[in-house]
N, C-alpha and C positions, 0 to 999 in steps of 0.2 A: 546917588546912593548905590551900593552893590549889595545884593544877596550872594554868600556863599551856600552849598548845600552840598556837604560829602555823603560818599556813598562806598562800598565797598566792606566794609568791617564785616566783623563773623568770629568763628571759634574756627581757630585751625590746630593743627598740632605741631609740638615742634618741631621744626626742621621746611616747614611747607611756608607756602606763600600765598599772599593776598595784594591784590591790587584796589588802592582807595582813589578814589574821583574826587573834585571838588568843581563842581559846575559853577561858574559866575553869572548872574543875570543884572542887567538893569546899567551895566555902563559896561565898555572893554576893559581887560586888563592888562593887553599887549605890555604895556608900558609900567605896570607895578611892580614890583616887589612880590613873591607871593613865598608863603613858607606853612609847613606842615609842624604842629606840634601838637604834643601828648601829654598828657596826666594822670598819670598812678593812681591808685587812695594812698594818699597820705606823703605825698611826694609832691615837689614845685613842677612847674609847667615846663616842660623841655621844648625846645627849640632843636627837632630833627634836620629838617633839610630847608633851604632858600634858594630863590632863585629870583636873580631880576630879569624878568621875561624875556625884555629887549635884546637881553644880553645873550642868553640861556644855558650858562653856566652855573650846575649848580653845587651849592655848598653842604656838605653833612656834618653833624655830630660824629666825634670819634667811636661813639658806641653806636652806631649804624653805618659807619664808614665801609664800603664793599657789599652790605647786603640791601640797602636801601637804594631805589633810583628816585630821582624826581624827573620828570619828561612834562611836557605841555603839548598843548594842542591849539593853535592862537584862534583856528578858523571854530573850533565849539569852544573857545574861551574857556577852556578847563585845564586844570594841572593834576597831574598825577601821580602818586607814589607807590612803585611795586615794594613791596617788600619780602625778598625772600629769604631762607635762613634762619624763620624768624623761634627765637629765645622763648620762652617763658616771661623774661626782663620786659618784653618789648610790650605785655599787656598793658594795654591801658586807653582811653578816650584820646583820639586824635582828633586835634582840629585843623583845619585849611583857616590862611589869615591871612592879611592882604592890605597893600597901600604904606602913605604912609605912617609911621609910628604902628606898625598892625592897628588899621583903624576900622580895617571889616573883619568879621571871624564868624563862620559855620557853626552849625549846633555841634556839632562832633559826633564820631562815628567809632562804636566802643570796636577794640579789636583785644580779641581773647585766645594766648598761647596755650594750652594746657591738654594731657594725654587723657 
């Protein structure tokens, strides 16, 4: 089994930026898959950024395409996403998820754009 647990979220303003964590405990995840998504009220679950560890190339959403990183860290098993740039759009609950089929996912960590 794997625990995710992100960290990071907050109220920033537009234009600024925020770095979210997702520490893994209880197995490695060198070798997963791991991806960052988000959920509005009242909007489906989006799929920002992946990344298959081993590999460490990672993939975005065209609507976070340039202001989003995803980076890892294999020796604290955590993955990370800066986000800067960030929108008003970009509010909403991120989760870290992980394995295959996303078969672990983090409680999620609210992140709030607004002036």
């Amino acid at each position: 089994q794997v625990q995710l647990v992100e960290s990071g979220g907050g109220l920033v303003q537009p234009g600024g930026s925020l770095r979210l964590s997702c520490a893994a405990s209880g197995r490695t995840v060198s070798a997963f898959i791991m991806g960052w998504f988000r959920q509005a009220p009242g909007k489906e679950r989006e799929l920002v950024a992946s990344m298959i560890l081993s590999y460490g190339s990672p993939s975005y959403a065209n609507s976070v395409k340039g202001r989003f990183t995803m980076s890892k860290d294999n020796a604290k098993n955590t993955v990370y996403l800066q986000m800067n740039g960030l929108k008003p759009e970009d509010t909403a609950v991120y989760y870290c998820a992980g394995g295959d089929a996303w078969r672990f996912w983090g409680q999620g960590t609210q992140v709030t754009v607004s002036s």
